[in-house]
C-alpha positions as CSV (number, residue, x, y, z in Angstrom):
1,X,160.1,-68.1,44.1
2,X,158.2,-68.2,40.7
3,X,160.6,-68.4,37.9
4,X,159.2,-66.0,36.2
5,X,159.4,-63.5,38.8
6,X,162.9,-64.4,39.2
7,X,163.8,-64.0,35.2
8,X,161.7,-60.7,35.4
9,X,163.6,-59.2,38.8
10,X,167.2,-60.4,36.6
11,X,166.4,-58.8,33.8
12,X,165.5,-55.7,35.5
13,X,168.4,-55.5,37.8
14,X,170.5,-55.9,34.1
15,X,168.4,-53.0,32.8
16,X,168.8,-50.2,36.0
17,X,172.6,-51.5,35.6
18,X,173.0,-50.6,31.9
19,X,170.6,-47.2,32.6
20,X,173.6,-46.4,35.2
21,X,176.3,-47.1,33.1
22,X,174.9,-45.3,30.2
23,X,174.1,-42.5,32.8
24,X,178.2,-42.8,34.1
25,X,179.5,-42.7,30.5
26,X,177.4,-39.5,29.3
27,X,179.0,-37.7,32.5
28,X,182.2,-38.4,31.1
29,X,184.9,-36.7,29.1
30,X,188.2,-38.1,27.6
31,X,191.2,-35.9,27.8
32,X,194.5,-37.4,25.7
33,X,198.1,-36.2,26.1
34,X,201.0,-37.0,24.8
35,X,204.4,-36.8,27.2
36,X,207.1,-38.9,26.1
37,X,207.2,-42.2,27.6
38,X,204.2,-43.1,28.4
39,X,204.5,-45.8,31.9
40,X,205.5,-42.3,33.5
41,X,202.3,-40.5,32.3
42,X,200.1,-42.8,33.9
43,X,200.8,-42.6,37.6
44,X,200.4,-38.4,38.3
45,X,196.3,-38.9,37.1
46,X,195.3,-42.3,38.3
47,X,194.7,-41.2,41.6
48,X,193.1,-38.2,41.0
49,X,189.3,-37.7,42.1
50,X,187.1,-37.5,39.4
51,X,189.4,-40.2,37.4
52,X,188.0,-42.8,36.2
53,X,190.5,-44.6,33.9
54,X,194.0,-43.7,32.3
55,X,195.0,-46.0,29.6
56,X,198.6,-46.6,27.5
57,X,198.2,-46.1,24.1
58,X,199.3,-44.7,20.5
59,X,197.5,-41.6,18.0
60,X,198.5,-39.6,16.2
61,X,199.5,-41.4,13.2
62,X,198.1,-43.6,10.3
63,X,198.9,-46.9,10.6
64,X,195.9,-48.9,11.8
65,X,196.8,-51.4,14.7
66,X,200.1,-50.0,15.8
67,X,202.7,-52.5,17.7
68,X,205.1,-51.6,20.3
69,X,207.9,-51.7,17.8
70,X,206.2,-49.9,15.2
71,X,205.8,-47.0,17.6
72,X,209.0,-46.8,18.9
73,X,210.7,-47.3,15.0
74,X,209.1,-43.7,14.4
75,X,207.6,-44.8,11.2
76,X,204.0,-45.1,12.2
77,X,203.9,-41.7,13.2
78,X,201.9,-42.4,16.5
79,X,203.2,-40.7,19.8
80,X,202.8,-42.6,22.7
81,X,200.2,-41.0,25.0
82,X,197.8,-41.7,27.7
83,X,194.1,-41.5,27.4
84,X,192.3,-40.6,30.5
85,X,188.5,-40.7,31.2
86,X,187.1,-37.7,33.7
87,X,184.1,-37.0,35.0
88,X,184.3,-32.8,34.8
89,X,181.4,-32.0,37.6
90,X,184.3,-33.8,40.0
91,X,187.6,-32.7,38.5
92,X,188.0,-30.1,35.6
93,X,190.2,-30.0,32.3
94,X,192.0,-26.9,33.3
95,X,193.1,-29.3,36.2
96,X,194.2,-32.3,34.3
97,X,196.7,-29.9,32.0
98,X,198.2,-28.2,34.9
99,X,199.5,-32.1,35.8
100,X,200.7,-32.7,33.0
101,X,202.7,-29.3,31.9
102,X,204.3,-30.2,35.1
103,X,205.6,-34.4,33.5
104,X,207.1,-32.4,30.5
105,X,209.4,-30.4,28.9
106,X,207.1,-28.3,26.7
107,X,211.0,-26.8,25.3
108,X,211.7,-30.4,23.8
109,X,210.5,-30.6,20.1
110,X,212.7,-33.9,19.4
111,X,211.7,-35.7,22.3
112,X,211.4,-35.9,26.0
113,X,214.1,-36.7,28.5
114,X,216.4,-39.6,27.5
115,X,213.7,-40.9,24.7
116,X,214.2,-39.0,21.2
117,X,212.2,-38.5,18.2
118,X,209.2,-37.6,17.2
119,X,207.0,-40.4,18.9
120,X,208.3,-39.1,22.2
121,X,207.6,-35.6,21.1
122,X,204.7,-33.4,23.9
123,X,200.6,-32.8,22.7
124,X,197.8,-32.5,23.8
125,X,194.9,-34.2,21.7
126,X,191.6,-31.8,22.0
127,X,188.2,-33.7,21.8
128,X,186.3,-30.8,21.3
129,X,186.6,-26.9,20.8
130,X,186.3,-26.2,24.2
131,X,189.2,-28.4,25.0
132,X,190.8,-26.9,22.6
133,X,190.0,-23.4,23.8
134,X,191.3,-24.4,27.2
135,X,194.5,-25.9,26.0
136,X,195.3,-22.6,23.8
137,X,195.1,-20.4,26.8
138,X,196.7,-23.2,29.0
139,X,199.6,-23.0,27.1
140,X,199.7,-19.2,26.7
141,X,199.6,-18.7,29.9
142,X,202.6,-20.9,30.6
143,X,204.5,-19.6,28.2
144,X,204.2,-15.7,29.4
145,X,205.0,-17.1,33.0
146,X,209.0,-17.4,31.5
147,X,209.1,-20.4,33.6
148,X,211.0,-22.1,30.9
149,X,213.9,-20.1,28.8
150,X,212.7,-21.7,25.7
151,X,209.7,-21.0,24.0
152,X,206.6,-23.4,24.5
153,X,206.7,-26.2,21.5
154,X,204.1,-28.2,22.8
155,X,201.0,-29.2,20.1
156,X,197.6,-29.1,20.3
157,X,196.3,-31.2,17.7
158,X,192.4,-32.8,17.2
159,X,191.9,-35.8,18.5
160,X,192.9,-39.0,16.5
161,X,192.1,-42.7,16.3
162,X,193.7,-44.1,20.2
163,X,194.9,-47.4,20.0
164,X,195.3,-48.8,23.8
165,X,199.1,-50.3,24.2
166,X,200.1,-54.1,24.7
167,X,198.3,-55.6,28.1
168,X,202.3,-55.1,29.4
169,X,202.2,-51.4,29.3
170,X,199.4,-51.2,31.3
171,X,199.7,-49.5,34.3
172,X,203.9,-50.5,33.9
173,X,205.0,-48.5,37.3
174,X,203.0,-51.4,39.5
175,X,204.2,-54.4,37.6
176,X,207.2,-53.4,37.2
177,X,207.8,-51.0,40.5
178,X,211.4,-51.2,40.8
179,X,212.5,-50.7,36.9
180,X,209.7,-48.1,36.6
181,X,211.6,-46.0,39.7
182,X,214.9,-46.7,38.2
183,X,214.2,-45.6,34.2
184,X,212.5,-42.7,36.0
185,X,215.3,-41.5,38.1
186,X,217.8,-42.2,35.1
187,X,215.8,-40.7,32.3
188,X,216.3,-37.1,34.0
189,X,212.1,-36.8,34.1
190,X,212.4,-36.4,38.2
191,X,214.9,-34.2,38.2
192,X,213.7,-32.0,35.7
193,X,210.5,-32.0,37.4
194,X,212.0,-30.9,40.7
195,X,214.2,-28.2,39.1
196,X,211.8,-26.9,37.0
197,X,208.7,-26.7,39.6
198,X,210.1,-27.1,43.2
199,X,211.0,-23.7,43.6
200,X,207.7,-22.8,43.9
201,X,206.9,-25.5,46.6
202,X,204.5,-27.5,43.4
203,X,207.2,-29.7,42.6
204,X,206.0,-33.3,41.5
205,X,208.3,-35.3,43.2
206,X,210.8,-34.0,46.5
207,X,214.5,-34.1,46.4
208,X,217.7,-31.7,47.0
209,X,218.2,-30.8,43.4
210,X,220.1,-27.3,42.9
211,X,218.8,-24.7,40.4
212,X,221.1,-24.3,37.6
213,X,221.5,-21.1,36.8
214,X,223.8,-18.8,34.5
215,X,225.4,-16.2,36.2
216,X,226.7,-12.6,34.9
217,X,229.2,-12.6,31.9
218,X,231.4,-10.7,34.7
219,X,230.5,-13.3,37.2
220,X,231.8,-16.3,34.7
221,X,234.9,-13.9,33.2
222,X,236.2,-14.0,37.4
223,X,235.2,-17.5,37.8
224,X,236.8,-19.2,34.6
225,X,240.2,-19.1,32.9
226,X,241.0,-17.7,30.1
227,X,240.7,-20.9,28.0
228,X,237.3,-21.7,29.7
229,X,235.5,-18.3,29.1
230,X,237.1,-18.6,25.4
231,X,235.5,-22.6,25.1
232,X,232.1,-22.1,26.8
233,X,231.3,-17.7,25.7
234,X,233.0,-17.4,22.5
235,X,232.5,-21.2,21.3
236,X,236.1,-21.7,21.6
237,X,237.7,-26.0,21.0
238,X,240.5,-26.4,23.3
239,X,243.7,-28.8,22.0
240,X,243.0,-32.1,21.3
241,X,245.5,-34.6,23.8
242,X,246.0,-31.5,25.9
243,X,243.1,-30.8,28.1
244,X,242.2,-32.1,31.6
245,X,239.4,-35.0,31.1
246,X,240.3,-36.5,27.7
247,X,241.7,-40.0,28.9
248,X,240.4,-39.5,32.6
249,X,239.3,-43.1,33.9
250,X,237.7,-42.2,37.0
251,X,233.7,-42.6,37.9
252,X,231.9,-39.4,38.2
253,X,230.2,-37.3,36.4
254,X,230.5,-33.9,34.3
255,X,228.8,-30.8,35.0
256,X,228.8,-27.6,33.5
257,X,231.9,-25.2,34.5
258,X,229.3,-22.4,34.4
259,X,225.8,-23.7,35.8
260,X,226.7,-27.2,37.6
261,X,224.0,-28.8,35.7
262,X,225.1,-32.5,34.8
263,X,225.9,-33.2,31.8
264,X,228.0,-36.2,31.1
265,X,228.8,-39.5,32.9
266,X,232.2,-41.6,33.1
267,X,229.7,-44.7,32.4
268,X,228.8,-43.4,29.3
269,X,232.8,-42.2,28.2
270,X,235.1,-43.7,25.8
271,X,238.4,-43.3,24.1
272,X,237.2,-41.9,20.6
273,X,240.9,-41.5,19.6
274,X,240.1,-37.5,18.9
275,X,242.1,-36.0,22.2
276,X,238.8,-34.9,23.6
277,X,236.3,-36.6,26.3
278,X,234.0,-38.5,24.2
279,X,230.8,-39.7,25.2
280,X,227.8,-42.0,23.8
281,X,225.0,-40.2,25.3
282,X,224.4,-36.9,27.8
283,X,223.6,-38.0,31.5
284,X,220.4,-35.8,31.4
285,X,219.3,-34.9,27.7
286,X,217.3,-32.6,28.9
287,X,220.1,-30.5,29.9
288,X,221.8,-30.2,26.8
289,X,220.8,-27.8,23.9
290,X,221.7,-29.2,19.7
291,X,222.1,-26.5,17.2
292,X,222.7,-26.1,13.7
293,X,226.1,-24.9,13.0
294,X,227.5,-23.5,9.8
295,X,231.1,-21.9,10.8
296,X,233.9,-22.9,9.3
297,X,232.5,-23.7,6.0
298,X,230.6,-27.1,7.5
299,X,227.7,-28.0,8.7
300,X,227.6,-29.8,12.2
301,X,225.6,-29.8,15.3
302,X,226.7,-28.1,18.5
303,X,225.9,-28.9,21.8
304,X,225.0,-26.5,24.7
305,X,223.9,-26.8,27.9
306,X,220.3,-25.8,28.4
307,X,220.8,-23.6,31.6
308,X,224.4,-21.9,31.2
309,X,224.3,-21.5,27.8
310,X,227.7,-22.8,27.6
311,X,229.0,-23.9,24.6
312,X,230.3,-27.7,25.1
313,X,231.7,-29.0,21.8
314,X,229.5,-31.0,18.8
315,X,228.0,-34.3,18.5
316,X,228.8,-36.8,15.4
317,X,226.9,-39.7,14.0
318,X,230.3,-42.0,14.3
319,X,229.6,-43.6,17.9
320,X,229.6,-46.9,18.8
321,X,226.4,-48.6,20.1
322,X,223.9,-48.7,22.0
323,X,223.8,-44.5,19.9
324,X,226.1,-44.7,17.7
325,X,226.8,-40.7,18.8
326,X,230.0,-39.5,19.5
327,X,229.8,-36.7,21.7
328,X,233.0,-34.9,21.3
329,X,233.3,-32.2,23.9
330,X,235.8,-29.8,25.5
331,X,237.3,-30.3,28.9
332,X,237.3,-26.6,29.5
333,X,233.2,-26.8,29.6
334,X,233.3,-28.9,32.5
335,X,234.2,-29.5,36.2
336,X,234.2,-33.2,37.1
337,X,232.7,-34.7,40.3
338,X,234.1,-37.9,41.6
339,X,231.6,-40.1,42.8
340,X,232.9,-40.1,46.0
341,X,232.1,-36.6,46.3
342,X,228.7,-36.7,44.5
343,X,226.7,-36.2,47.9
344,X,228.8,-33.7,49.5
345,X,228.7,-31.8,46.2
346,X,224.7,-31.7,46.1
347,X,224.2,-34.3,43.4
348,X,223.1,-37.5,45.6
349,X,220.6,-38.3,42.9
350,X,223.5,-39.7,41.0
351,X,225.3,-41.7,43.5
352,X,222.5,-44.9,42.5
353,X,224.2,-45.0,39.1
354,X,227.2,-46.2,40.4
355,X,226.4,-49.0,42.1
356,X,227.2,-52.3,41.0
C-alpha cells in the first residue's frame, strides 16, 4: 500500500472518530447529586440505559483539590456526590431524580444514615435552569405526596467545581463487593429504602422489613404502663438503677415500645455509671429524631424515634470512642429482642450483626 495512502486513511479514521466523539459529547447532559455516602450512590444509575458514566467525587465547597480526609473532616465544605453523564433523548432527568429520592432521606439535614454532618448532608447540583426547574417541582411533588412525616430538606444548589474521588472510590461496591454489602446493610440505607418505598411495590432493594408505625394515643395508653406512656408521651425519665435494661448483658437489640422500629444494639451498650442503658451510637440513625431541649432550665438534646414519636431520653457529648456520645436512654422506651428471637420477631436483617 502507498504510505501515503496509508497516513491519509489513518488520519482520517482519527478525524470521523473525534467528529463522533464530539457528536456523543454534545448529546450529553451531566446531572450531580449529592446522597450521603457516596460508594452507595453509584450502583442504582450505572446500569441505567442512556448512562454513560457515573463518577465519585466532591462540590460544593472551596477548597481546590479536595482529599478523602479533607472531605470527610467537614472543613472543606464539599459533600460527597456522584456525577453522572446522560444522554436525555435515551433516558430523562425527571428519571434520574426519581432514583435518587428513592437512595435518601430527603428528612435528614445533618447527614444521611449512619454518616453525619454536613458533607453527608442530600442536593441536587442543577446545571442549568431547566434542571433546576425540574428539580423544584421534583421535590414539590414529593413533598405533597406525605410520603415522609418530615418536611423535605433536601437542596438544590447551582452546579459547582466536581472534583472526581481517589482512583479507590471508584466504582467501590465491585472492588470491594463484600464490605460495600456489609456497610450497606449496617448503615440502615437498605432498610430505610425498603420501609420507606416497598409498600408501594417500588422498593429499591427486597426484604421482610415491617412498617413502623405510631398507633392511636388510646391504642399506646392500653398497650403501655403507666411508667411507659409517662417516659415515651409526656417525656417522662424513669429511676436511674431501677429500670429493666440498665446493666442488661445480653445480645439483642432495642426497639421502640411504641413503633418496633430498632433503635439501639447491645454491641453498641455500655456501663456509663448513670443507672440508665447507655449507648455509643443508634443501631439505625435514621430512626432516631435530635431536638433542642430547654426544660428544666438547661439546654440538652433529646432523642426521639422518628416513627413513634416516642420520647427516648437525651444524648451527651461524654462517650467513649469510636463517638464519644453517650446516649443515655430510658428502659421504659423500649422492648428488647434477644437475638435468638430476632427472626421469629421479623427483624432477620439484624441477625448478621451478631455473628462472630
Amino acid at each position: 500500500m502507498d504510505p501515503y495512502w496509508l497516513k491519509y486513511s489513518v488520519l482520517l479514521l482519527v478525524v470521523i472518530f473525534a467528529a463522533a466523539t464530539v457528536a456523543s459529547r454534545q448529546n450529553e447532559e451531566t446531572a450531580t447529586f449529592a446522597g450521603g455516602c457516596f460508594w452507595c450512590m453509584v450502583s442504582p444509575f450505572e446500569h441505567m440505559e442512556g448512562v454513560k458514566e457515573v463518577v465519585s467525587g466532591y462540590t460544593g465547597g472551596e477548597l481546590e483539590n479536595p482529599t478523602y480526609e479533607d472531605v470527610t473532616s467537614g472543613k472543606s465544605g464539599h459533600l460527597e456526590a456522584v456525577q453522572i453523564r446522560f444522554n436525555p433523548s435515551r433516558i430523562t432527568y425527571e428519571k434520574l431524580l426519581e432514583v435518587f429520592w428513592r437512595q435518601i432521606d430527603p428528612t435528614d439535614s445533618a447527614g444521611q444514615f449512619v454518616d453525619r454532618g454536613a458533607q453527608y448532608r442530600t442536593a441536587i447540583f442543577y446545571h442549568s435552569a431547566e434542571q433546576k426547574r425540574i428539580a423544584e417541582k421534583s421535590r414539590d411533588e414529593l413533598g405533597r405526596s406525605k410520603r415522609f412525616g418530615s418536611p423535605i430538606v433536601t437542596e438544590i444548589l447551582p452546579s459547582a467545581k466536581f472534583y472526581p474521588a481517589e482512583d479507590y472510590h471508584q466504582e467501590y461496591h465491585k472492588k470491594n463487593a463484600q464490605r460495600y454489602k456489609y456497610y450497606r446493610h449496617f448503615s440502615g440505607r437498605d432498610l430505610f429504602i425498603r420501609s420507606t418505598w416497598e409498600r408501594d411495590g417500588r422498593g429499591d432493594h427486597a426484604g421482610d422489613v415491617p412498617a413502623y408505625a405510631k398507633p392511636s394515643d388510646d391504642e399506646i395508653k392500653k398497650k403501655l404502663t403507666p411508667l411507659q406512656y409517662r417516659v415515651v408521651r409526656e417525656n417522662g425519665t424513669e429511676q436511674p438503677f431501677k429500670n429493666e435494661y440498665w446493666d442488661d448483658k445480653r445480645d439483642g437489640i432495642y426497639v421502640d415500645i411504641v413503633s418496633g422500629e430498632p433503635l439501639f444494639s447491645s454491641k453498641d451498650k455500655y456501663d456509663s455509671g448513670t443507672g440508665w442503658p447507655s449507648f455509643t451510637r443508634p443501631l439505625l440513625a435514621e430512626n432516631v429524631v435530635e431536638r433542642t431541649d430547654r426544660s428544666l432550665f438547661m439546654t440538652r438534646t433529646e432523642v426521639r424515634s422518628r416513627h413513634g414519636d416516642s420520647h427516648l431520653g437525651h444524648v451527651f457529648k461524654d462517650g467513649p470512642a469510636p463517638t464519644g456520645l453517650r446516649y443515655c436512654m430510658n428502659s421504659a422506651a423500649f422492648r428488647f429482642i434477644p437475638k435468638e428471637d430476632l427472626a421469629k420477631e421479623g427483624y432477620k436483617d439484624f441477625i448478621k450483626l451478631f455473628d462472630k
